[in-house]
N, C-alpha and C positions, 0 to 999 in steps of 0.2 A: 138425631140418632139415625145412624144406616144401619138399616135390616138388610143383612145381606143371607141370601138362600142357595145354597150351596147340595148337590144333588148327592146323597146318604141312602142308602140299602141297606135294611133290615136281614143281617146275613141268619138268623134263629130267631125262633121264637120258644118259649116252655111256659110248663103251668104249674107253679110249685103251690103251695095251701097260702091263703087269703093271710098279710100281714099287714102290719100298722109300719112295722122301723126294719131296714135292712143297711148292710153295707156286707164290704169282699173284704176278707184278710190278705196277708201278703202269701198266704199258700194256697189264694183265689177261691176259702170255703166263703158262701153265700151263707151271712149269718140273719135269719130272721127273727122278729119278733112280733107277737100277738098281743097286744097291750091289756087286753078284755079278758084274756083267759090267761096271761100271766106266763107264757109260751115262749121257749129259744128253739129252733129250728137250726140246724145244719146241712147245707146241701155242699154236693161237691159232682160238677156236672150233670148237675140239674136233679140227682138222685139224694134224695133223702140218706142223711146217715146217722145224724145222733139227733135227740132232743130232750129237753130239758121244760118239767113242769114243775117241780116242790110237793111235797108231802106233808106241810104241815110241821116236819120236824127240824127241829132245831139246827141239823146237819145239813139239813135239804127243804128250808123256807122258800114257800108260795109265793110269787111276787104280785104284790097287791096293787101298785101304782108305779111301774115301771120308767125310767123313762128311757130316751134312747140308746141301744149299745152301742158301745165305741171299743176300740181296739186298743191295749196298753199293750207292746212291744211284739215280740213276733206270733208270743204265742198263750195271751191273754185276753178276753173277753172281758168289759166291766158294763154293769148296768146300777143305775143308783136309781133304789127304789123309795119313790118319793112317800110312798104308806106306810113302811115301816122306819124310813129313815137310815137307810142302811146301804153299803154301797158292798155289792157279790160280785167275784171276779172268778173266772171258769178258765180253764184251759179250753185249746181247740179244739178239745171232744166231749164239753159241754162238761165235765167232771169238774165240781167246785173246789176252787183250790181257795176262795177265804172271805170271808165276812166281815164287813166291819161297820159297823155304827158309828152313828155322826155324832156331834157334840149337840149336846140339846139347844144351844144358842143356833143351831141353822135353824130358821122354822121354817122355810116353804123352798124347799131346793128346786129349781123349776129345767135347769139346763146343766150340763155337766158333759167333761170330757179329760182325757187324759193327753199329758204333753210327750213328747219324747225322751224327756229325763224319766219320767215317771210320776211326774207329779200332778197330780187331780186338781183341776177347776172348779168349782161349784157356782152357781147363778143364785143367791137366795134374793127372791122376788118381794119377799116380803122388807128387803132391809137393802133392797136395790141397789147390793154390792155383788162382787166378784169376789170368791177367798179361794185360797190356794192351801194347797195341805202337801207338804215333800213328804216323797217318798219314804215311810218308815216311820213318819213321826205323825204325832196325834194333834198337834196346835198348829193353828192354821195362822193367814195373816191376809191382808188386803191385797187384791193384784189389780192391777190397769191405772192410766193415768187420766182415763177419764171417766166422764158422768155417764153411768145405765142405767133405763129402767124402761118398766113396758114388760115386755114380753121378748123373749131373747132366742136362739140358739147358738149354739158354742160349736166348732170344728176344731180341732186340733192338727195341723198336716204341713209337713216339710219343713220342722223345727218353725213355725209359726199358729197364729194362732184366731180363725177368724170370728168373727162374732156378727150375727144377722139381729138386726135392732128391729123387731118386725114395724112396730109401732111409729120408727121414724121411717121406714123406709131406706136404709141403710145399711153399708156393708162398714163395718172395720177390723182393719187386720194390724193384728200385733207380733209382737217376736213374743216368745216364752216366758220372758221376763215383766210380758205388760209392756211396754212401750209401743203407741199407735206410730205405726207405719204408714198408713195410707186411709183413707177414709174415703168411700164412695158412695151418691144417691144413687139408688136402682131407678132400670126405666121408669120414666113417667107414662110410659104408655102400655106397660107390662103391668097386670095386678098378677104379684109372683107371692104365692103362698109356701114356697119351700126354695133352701139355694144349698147347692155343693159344690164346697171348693173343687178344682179337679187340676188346680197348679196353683203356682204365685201368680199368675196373670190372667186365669181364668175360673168362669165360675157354670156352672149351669142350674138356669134356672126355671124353677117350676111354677107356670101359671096356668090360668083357667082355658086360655087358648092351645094348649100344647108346651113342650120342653125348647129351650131357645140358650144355646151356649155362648157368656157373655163375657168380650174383654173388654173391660172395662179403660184402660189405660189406652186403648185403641179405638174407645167411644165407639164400640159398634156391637151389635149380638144376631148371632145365627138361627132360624129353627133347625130344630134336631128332629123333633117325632111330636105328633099332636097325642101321644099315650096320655089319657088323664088321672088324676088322682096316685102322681106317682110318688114312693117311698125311698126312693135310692135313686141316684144315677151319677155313672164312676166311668174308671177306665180300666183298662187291662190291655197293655201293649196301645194298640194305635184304636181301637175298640171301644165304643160306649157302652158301658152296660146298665140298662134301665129296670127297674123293678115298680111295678105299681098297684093300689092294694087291694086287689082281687090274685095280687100272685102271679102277673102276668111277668114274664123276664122277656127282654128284646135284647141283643143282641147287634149295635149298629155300626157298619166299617164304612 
């Protein structure tokens, strides 16, 4: 493996309120989440603008075991709350546009994300499958052509679709449809506790040493920022942008 170190400047920094899950939409709102207090945050240029808690009602449910938001098309928020079993999807000024409950055969949804058709992923942990649900319709079916289990996360990005196998140490990327495309072991010298896609050829990834942007197909990975404990990290134009969860944002060109 070549570490190669490459000299990066911290062009911002900000301090938005302490989250768990964050990612940027494609009209660059900074969407956060508080997993403990059941919380969506909105910034847009670092300034708070809308947020989102539940009420208890039926219109406007608390989210009790959230897991992480993901982005369905341009102007969609979805989070599938693994405590009631329900997956809420907000527009991008946190206003609930629909709710939908799972079929009672999911029992332990653990990872989740949506594809570019629209079509919803689900990870049930307990039945160490992948189901897929179209767009519109309530029956679901098997997706991937291989064996998961352990502990997973899902990405959805660039009409593909990654999957982080935490337990093998493992990255696999598929097309929409389920078919593995590529298959990669993460460094063995890297203990990486979170990875995000940020193209087809790269990934960056989060370990106890600092953030380190990794191509894999080029067997080599970069440090980017020793920020620790971090929840996001993307791009915007030629720009990394880092979130980590005390709320720190950086900013790196």
């Amino acid at each position: 493996m070549i570490l190669s170190v490459v000299s990066l400047s911290a062009s911002d920094t900000l301090k938005i309120a302490p989250c768990d899950e964050a990612f940027i939409s494609v009209f660059d709102d900074l969407i956060c989440l508080s997993r403990g207090e059941g919380v969506l945050q909105r910034y847009k240029n670092g300034i708070l603008t809308d947020r989102y808690s539940g009420d208890e009602s039926s219109s406007k449910p608390m989210l009790t075991d959230p897991l992480r938001p993901v982005p369905g098309g341009a102007d969609n928020i979805f989070v599938l709350d693994a405590g009631t079993n329900c997956v809420i999807s907000w527009d991008r000024f946190l206003n609930i546009y629909s709710i939908t409950c799972l079929d009672d055969e999911i029992w332990s949804p653990r990872a989740f994300t949506v594809t570019s058709e629209h079509d919803w992923l689900i990870y049930d942990e307990f039945f160490a499958q992948i189901l897929q649900i179209h767009s519109g319709e309530d029956l679901y079916s098997l997706w991937g052509d291989r064996p998961i289990s352990g502990e997973i996360d899902m990405f959805a990005f660039e009409r593909q679709v990654a999957i982080y196998l935490k337990d093998h140490n493992l990255i696999r990327v598929c097309n929409e449809e389920g078919k593995t495309l590529d298959e990669w072991t993460l460094p063995a010298d890297l203990k990486v506790s979170r990875i995000f896609p940020l193209s087809k050829t790269s990934f960056a990834l989060c370990a106890e040493t600092g953030v380190y942007i990794w191509k894999p197909k080029q067997a080599f990975y970069r440090y980017l920022s020793d920020l620790k404990n971090v929840v996001f990290c993307g791009m915007s134009g030629k720009s990394y942008i880092l979130v980590d969860q005390e709320g720190v944002v950086v900013t790196i060109r």
